[in-house]
C-alpha positions in Angstrom: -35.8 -3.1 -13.6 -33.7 -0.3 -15.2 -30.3 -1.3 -16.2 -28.0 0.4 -13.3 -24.5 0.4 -13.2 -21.7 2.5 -11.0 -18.8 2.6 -13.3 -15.6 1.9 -11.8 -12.4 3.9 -11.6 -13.9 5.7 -14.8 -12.1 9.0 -14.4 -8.8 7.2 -14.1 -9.6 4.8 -17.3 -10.8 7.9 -19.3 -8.0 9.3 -19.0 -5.3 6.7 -19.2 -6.9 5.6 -22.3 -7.0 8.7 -24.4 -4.1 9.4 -26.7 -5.8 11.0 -29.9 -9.3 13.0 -29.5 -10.2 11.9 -32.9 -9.0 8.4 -32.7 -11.0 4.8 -32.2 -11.9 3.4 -29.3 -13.1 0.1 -27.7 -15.1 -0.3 -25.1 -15.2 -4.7 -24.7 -17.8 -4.4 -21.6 -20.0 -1.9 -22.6 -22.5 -2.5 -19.7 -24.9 0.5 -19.4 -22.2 2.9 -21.0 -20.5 4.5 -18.0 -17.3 4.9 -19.6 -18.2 5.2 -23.6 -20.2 7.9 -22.2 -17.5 10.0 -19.9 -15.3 8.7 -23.0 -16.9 10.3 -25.6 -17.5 13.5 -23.2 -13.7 14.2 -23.9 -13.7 13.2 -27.7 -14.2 15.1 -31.0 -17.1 14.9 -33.6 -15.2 12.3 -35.6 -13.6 10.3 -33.1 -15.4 6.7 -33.4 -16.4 4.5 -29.8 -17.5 0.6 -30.7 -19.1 -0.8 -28.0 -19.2 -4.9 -27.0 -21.2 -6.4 -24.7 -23.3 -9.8 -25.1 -26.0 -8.8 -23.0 -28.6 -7.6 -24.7 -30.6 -5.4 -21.9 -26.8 -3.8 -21.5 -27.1 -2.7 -25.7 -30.5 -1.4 -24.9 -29.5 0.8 -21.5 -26.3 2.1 -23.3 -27.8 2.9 -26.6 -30.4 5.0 -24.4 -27.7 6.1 -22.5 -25.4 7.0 -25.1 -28.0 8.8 -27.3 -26.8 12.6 -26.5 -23.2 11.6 -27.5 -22.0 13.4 -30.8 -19.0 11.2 -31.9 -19.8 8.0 -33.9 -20.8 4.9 -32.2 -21.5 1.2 -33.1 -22.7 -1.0 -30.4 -22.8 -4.8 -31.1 -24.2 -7.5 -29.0 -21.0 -9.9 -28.8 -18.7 -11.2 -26.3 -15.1 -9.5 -26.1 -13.7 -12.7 -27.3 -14.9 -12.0 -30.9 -13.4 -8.3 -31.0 -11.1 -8.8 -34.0 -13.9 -10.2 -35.9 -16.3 -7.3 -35.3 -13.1 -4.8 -36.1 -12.8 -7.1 -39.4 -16.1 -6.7 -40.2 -16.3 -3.0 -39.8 -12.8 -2.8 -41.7 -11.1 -1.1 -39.0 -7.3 -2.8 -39.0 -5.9 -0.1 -35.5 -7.4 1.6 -32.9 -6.4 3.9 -30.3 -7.3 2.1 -27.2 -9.2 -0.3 -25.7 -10.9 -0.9 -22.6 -12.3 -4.2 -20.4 -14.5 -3.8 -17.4 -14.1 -7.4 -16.3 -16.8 -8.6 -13.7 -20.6 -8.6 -13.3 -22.8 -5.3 -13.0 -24.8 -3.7 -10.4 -27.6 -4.1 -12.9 -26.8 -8.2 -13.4 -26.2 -8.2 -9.6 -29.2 -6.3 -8.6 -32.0 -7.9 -11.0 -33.3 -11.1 -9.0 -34.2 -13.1 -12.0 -30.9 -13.0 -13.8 -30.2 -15.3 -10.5 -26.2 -13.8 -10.1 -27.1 -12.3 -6.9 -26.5 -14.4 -3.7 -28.4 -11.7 -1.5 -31.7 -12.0 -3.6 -34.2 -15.0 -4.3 -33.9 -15.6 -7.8 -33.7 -18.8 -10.9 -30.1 -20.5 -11.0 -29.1 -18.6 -14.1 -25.8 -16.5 -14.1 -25.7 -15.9 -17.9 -24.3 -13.0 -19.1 -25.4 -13.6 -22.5 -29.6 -14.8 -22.1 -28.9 -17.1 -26.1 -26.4 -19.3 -24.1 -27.3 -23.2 -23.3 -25.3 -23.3 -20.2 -26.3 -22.0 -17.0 -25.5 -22.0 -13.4 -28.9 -24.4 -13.4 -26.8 -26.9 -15.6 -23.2 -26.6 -13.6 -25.2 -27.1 -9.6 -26.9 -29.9 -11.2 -25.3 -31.9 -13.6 -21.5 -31.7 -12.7 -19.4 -34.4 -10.8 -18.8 -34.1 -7.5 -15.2 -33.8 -7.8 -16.1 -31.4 -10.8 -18.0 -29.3 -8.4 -15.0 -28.9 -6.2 -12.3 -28.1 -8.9 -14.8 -25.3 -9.8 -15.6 -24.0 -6.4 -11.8 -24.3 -5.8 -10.3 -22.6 -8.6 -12.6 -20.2 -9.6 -13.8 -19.2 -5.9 -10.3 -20.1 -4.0 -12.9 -21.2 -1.6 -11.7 -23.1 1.4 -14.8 -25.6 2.0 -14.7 -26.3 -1.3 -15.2 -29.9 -0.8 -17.9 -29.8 1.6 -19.7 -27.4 -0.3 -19.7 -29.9 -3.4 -20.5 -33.0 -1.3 -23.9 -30.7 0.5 -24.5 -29.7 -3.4 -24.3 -33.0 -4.5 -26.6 -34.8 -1.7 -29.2 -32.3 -1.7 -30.2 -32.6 -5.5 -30.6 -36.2 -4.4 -33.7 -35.3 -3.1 -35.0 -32.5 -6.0 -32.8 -30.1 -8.5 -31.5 -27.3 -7.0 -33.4 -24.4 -8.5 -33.0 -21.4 -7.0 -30.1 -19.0 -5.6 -31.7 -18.9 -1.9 -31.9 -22.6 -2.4 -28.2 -22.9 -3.0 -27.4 -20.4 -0.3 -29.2 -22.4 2.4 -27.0 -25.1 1.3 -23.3 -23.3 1.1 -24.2 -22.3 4.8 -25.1 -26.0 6.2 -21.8 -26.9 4.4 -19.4 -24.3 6.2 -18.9 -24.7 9.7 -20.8 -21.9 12.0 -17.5 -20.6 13.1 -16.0 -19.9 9.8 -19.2 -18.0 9.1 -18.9 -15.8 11.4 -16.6 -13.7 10.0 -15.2 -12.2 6.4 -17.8 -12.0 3.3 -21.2 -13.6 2.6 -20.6 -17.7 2.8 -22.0 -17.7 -0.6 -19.9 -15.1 -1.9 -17.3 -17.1 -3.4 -19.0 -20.2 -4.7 -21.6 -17.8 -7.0 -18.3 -16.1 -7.8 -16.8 -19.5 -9.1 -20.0 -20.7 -10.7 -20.5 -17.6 -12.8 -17.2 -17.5 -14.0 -17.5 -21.5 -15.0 -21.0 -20.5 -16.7 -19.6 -17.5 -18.3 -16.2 -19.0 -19.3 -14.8 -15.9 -18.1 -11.2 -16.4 -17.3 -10.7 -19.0 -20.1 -11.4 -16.2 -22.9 -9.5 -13.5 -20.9 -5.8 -13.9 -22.2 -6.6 -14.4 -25.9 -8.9 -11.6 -25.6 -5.6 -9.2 -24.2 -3.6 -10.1 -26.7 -6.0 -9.6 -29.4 -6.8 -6.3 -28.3 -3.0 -5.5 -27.5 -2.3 -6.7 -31.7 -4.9 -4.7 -32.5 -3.6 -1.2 -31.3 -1.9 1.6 -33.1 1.6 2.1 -31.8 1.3 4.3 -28.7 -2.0 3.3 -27.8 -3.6 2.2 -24.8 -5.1 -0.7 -23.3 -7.2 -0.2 -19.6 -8.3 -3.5 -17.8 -10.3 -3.2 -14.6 -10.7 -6.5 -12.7 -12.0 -6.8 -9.4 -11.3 -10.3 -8.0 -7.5 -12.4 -8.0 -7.7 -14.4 -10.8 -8.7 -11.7 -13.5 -6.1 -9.3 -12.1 -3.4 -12.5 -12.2 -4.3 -13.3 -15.9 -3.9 -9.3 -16.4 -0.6 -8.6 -15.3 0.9 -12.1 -16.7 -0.7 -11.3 -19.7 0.7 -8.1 -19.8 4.5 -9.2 -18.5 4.4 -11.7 -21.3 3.4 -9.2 -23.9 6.4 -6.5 -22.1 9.1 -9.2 -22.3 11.3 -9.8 -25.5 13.0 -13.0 -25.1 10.6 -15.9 -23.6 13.1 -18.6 -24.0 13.8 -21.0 -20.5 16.8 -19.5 -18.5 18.9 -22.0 -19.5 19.3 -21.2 -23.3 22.7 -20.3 -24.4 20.8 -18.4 -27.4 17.2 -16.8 -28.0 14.7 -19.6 -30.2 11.3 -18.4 -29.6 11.9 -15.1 -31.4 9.4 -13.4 -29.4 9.1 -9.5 -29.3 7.4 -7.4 -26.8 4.8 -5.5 -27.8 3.5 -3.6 -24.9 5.2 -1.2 -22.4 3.3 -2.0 -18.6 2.7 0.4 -16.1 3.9 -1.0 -13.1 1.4 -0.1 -10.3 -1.8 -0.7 -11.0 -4.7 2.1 -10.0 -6.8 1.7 -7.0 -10.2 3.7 -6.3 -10.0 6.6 -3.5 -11.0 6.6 -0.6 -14.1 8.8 -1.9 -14.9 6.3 -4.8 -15.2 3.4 -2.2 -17.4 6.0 0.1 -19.5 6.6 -2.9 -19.4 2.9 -3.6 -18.5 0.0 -1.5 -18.4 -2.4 -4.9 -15.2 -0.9 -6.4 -12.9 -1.8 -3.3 -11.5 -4.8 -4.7 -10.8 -2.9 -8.3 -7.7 -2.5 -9.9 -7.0 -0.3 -13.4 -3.6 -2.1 -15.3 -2.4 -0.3 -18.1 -0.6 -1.1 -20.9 1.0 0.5 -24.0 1.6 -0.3 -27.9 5.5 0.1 -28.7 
């Protein structure tokens, strides 16, 4: 399947992010290169895009995609979380801005076999990078019961959490749960006909919860901010795009913590911590039109925050 992917509130990220036509950019979710490319449409000859992304068929797409680009461009098959070692390696200490599509793609969503998709028959996979040991095979199958739930739960804020676990749990009793329309079929017997009724897919939030576990996508999220936030010039801009809760919670904490000077509890007659804001936060985040969500349905939980380097 060809590696498709919408790209999200890109005008509004293309041009938040900008500050220096010439400058260096990071793109830390490359996917097919929807943004590098509208990014380096508005870029000079010697301005310099490095593009992250640790799935390999999303290298391949955007370094087709990205082939009629004239500014400089590295593309590196790595995980955002390793972003200050790949600007290490190329010797590159600041950069102008940075940029984080957080989430899954249309291509990931819409390719069966990479098994994210709860609307498709496909292998329990979820992995975002194909090298991994862990998959969503691994997590339905081998964790705890109570395990199961604290997944479901936190990462899915799923209401049946508990049920869900306990039908996951009995049914691979009988045979491993192997595939995505298997572990539909059982997320529906475990939620009550009435709450099905209404709201999204039954499904929706428990492959939401079991890709972020697999992925380890929220625990690498705030380290990865502040990384990229240290590794700005002054004045430059970081765009995140998240499209469920708990990215856009870790966001804007992450964000007020990096915006506030003094982190000391309330009750300090004198500042100890010592700590010093280093971003400026705009307040409201970004939200798609109403033509962006007519153009695509996808984007209509997204948010854009943006921060800047003091």
């Amino acid at each position: 399947m060809k590696f498709h992917h919408i790209s999200v509130l890109r005008q509004e990220t293309i041009d938040n992010i900008i500050t220096n036509p010439s400058g260096i950019y990071v793109d830390c979710t490359l996917g097919g290169g929807g943004h590098t490319h509208a990014l380096a449409q508005r870029l000079n000859q010697d301005a310099l895009i490095i593009g992250l992304d640790q799935d390999k068929d999303a290298i391949t797409a955007a370094t087709e995609r990205l082939s009629d680009i004239s500014c400089r461009h590295i593309l590196v098959q790595r995980n955002f979380q390793y972003m200050r070692e790949v600007l290490d390696e190329l010797g590159i200490k600041a950069v102008d801005g940075i940029m984080f599509d957080l989430g899954v793609s249309s291509y990931q969503l819409d390719t069966p076999e990479r098994g994210f998709s709860y609307m498709q028959d496909g292998p329990l996979d979820m992995r975002m990078d194909n090298s991994q040991a862990k998959s969503a095979y691994e997590v339905v199958n081998t964790y705890g019961q109570e395990e199961l739930y604290h997944v479901i739960k936190q990462y899915g804020e799923e209401r049946w959490a508990k049920r869900i676990a306990a039908f996951i749990v009995h049914a691979r009793q009988e045979k491993p749960i192997e595939r995505t329309s298997e572990l539909v079929s059982i997320i529906k017997k475990a939620i009550p006909a009435g709450a099905r009724k209404d709201g999204p897919h039954p499904a929706k939030r428990t492959f939401q919860a079991i890709r972020i576990e697999v992925n380890d996508e929220l625990g690498i999220l705030r380290d990865a901010l502040e990384h990229a936030a240290q590794r700005l010039k002054p004045g430059g801009h970081i765009c995140v795009i998240t499209f469920h809760s708990l990215e856009d919670r870790i966001t804007k904490k992450t964000f007020k913590l990096m915006a506030t000077d003094c982190i000391c509890p309330p009750d300090m007659p004198v500042c100890v911590c010592h700590h010093k804001a280093i971003l400026t936060v705009k307040r409201q985040p970004i939200v798609p039109s109403e033509e962006e969500l007519r153009q695509n349905p996808r984007a209509r939980s997204a948010k854009l925050r943006v921060g800047i380097r003091k």
